[in-house]
C-alpha positions as CSV (number, residue, x, y, z in Angstrom):
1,X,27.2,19.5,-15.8
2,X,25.8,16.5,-17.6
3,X,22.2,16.9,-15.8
4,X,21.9,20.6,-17.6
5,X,23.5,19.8,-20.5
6,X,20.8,17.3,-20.7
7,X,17.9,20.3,-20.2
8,X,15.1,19.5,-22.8
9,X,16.3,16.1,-23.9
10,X,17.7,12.7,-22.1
11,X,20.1,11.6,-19.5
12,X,20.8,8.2,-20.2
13,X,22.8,6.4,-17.1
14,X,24.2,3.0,-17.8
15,X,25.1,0.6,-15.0
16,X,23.7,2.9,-12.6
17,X,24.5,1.5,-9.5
18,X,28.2,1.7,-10.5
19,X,27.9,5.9,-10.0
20,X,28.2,7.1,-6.3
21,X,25.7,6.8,-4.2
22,X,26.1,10.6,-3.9
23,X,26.1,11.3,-7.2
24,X,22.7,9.1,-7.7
25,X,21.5,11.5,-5.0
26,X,22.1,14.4,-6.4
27,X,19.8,13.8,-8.9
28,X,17.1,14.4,-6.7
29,X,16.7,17.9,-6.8
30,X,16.8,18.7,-10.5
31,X,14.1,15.5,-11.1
32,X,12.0,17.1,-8.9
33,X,12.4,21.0,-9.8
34,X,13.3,20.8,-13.1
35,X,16.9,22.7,-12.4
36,X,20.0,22.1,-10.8
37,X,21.6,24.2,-8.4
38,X,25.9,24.4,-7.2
39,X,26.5,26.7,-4.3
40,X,29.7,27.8,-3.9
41,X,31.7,29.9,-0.9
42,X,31.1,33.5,-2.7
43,X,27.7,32.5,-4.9
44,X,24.9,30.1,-5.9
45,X,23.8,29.7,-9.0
46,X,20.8,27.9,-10.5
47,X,20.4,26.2,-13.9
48,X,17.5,24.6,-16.1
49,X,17.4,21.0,-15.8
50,X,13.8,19.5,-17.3
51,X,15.4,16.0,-18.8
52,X,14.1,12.6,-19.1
53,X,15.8,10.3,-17.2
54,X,16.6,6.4,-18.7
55,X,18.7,4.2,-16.3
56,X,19.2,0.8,-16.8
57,X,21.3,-1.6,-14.1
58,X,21.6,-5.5,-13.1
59,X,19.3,-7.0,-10.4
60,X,22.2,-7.9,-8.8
61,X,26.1,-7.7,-9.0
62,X,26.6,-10.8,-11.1
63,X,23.4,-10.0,-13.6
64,X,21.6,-13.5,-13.4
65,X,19.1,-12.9,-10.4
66,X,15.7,-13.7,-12.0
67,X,17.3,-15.1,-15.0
68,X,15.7,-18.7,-16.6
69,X,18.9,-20.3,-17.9
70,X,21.5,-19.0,-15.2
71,X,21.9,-18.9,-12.0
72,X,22.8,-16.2,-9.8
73,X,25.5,-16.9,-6.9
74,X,25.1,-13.7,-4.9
75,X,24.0,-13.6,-1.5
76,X,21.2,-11.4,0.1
77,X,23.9,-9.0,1.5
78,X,25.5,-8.6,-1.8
79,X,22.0,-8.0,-2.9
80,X,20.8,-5.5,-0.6
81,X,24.4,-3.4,-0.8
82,X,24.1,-3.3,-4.5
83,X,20.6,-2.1,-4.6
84,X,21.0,0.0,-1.6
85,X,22.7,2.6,-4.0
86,X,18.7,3.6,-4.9
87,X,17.4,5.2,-2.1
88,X,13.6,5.3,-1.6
89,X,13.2,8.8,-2.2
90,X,15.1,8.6,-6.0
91,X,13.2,5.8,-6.7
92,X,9.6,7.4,-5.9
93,X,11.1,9.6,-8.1
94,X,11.5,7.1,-11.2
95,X,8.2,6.7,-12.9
96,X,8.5,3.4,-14.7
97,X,10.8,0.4,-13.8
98,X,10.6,-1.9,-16.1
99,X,12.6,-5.3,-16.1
100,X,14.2,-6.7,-19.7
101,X,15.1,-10.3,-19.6
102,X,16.8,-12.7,-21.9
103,X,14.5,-14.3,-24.6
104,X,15.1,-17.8,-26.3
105,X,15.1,-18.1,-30.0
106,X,12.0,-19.4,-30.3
107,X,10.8,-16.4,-28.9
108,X,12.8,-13.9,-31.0
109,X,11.4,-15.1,-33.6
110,X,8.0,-14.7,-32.4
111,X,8.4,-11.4,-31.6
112,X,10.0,-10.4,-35.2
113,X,5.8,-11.7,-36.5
114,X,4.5,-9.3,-33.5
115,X,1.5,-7.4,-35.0
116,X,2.2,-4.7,-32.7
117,X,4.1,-2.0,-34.6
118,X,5.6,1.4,-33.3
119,X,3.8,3.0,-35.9
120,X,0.5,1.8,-33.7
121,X,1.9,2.4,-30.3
122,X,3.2,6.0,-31.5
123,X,-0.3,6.7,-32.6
124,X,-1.7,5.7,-29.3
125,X,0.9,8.1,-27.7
126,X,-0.4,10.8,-29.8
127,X,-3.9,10.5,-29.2
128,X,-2.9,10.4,-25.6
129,X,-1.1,13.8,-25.5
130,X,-4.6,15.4,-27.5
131,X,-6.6,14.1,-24.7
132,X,-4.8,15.5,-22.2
133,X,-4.3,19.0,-24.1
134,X,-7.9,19.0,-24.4
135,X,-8.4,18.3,-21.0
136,X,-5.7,20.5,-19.5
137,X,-6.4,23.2,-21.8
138,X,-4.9,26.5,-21.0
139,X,-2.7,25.1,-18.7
140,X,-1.0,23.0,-21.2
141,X,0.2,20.2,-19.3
142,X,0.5,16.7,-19.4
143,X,0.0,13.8,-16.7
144,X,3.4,13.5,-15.7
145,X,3.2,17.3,-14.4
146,X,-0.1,17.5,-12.6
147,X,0.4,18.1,-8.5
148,X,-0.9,16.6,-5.8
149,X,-4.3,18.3,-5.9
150,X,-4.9,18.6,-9.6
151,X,-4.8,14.5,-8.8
152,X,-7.5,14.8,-7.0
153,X,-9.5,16.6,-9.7
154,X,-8.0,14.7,-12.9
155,X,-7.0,11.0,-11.6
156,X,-10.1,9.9,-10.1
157,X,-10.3,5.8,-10.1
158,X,-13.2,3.8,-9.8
159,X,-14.5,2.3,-6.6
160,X,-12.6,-0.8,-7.5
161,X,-9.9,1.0,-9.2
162,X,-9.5,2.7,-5.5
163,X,-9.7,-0.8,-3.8
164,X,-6.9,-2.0,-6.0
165,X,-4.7,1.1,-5.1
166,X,-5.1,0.5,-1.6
167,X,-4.1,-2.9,-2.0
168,X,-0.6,-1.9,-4.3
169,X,-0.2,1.0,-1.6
170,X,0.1,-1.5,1.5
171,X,2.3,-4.3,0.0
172,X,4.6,-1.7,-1.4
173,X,5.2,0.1,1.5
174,X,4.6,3.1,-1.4
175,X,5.2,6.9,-0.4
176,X,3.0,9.3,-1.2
177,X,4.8,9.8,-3.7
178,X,5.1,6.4,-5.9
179,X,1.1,6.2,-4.7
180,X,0.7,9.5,-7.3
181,X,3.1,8.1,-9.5
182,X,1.2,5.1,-10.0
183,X,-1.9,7.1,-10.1
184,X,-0.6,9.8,-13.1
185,X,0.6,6.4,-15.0
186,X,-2.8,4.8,-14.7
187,X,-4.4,7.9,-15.7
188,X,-1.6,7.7,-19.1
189,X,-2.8,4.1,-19.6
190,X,-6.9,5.3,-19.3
191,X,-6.0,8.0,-22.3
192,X,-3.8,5.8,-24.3
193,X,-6.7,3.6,-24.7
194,X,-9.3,6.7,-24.9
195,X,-10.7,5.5,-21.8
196,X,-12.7,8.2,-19.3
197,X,-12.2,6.5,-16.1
198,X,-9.5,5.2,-14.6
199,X,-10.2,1.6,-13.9
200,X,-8.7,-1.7,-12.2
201,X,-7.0,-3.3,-15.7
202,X,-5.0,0.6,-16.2
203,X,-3.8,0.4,-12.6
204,X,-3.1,-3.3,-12.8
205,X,-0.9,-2.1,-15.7
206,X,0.5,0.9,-14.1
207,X,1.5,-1.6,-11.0
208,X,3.8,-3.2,-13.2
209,X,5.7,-0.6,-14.1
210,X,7.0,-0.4,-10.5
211,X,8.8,-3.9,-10.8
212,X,12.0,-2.6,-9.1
213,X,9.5,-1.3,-6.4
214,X,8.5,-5.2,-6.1
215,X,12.0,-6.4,-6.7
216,X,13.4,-5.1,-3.4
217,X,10.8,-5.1,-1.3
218,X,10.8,-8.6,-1.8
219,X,14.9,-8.7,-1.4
220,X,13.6,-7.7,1.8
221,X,11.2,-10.8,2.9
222,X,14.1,-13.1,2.0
């Protein structure tokens, strides 16, 4: 019910890894189809489900794993079972992971004199989405929606752009899947800064965005 009520706007999950591991799964299908469908004995209906999904969750069960000024006192299996709500499939399916940590005082205040504003960054954003209208043209899409071989046309890195993927795509143990994803971000990054090519600094970028990617893979060389 919430994933279409949610159709043309944003599902925002708090404490993610608190749902049911079912009900995490079941978010599969309409994040991949853009619907939602609830078969029943008699009948099996299907309904529109094109949202924007924003989780947020700990990095562990007591919240201080990674943190600077606290330390965490779970242990790897309490790790791993928390995390293990995520399956790799939803999580290929999760463009960008981002990690939010603490910040001193100092730095607050640092970041209140930040030259950066969201008047900039929403500028950027909209120059992006022209580029890729111009580029997409009658098709009228946008990065995020382009399939596996309109990658191949659209998302082409440079030699060392292509080096660099291999090199994400073998330490992350990536799917084909999180391989596009990073790939369609990259390509996001290239137009944000008006850039033609994808290069090595856009997919050094997009890379980052797949820290929970990073975080459990290396829960797993503990």
């Amino acid at each position: 019910g919430e994933i279409s009520l949610a159709h043309n706007g944003i599902l925002f999950l708090d404490e993610f890894t608190e749902f049911r591991r079912e009900s995490i799964e079941a978010l599969r299908q309409p994040l991949e189809h853009n619907n939602v469908s609830i078969s029943r004995v008699q009948q099996s209906i299907t309904f529109p489900a094109s949202f924007l999904l924003v989780a947020a969750l700990n990095p562990c069960p007591c919240g201080y794993l990674g943190d600077k000024t606290r330390t965490c006192h779970c242990s790897k299996m309490q790790i791993n079972k928390y995390l293990g709500k995520i399956s790799g499939p939803l999580l290929d399916r999760i463009d960008l992971q981002v990690p939010i940590n603490a910040l001193p005082f100092q730095e607050l205040q640092l970041d209140a004199q930040d030259p950066i504003s969201t008047t900039s960054l929403y500028e950027g954003v909209l120059k992006a989405r022209e580029i890729q209208k111009e580029r997409f043209k009658q098709n009228t899409k946008y990065n995020n929606a382009l399939q596996s071989h309109e990658i191949e046309k659209f998302c082409i890195p440079t030699s060392q752009g292509q080096k660099l993927l291999k090199k994400i795509f073998e330490r992350l143990n990536l799917s084909m899947r999180g391989y596009h994803k990073i790939i369609k971000i990259a390509r996001t990054i290239a137009d944000i800064h008006q850039d033609e090519q994808i290069d090595t600094p856009h997919i050094q970028e997009a890379a980052l965005y797949r820290s929970l990617d990073q975080h459990i893979e290396m829960q797993k060389n503990i």
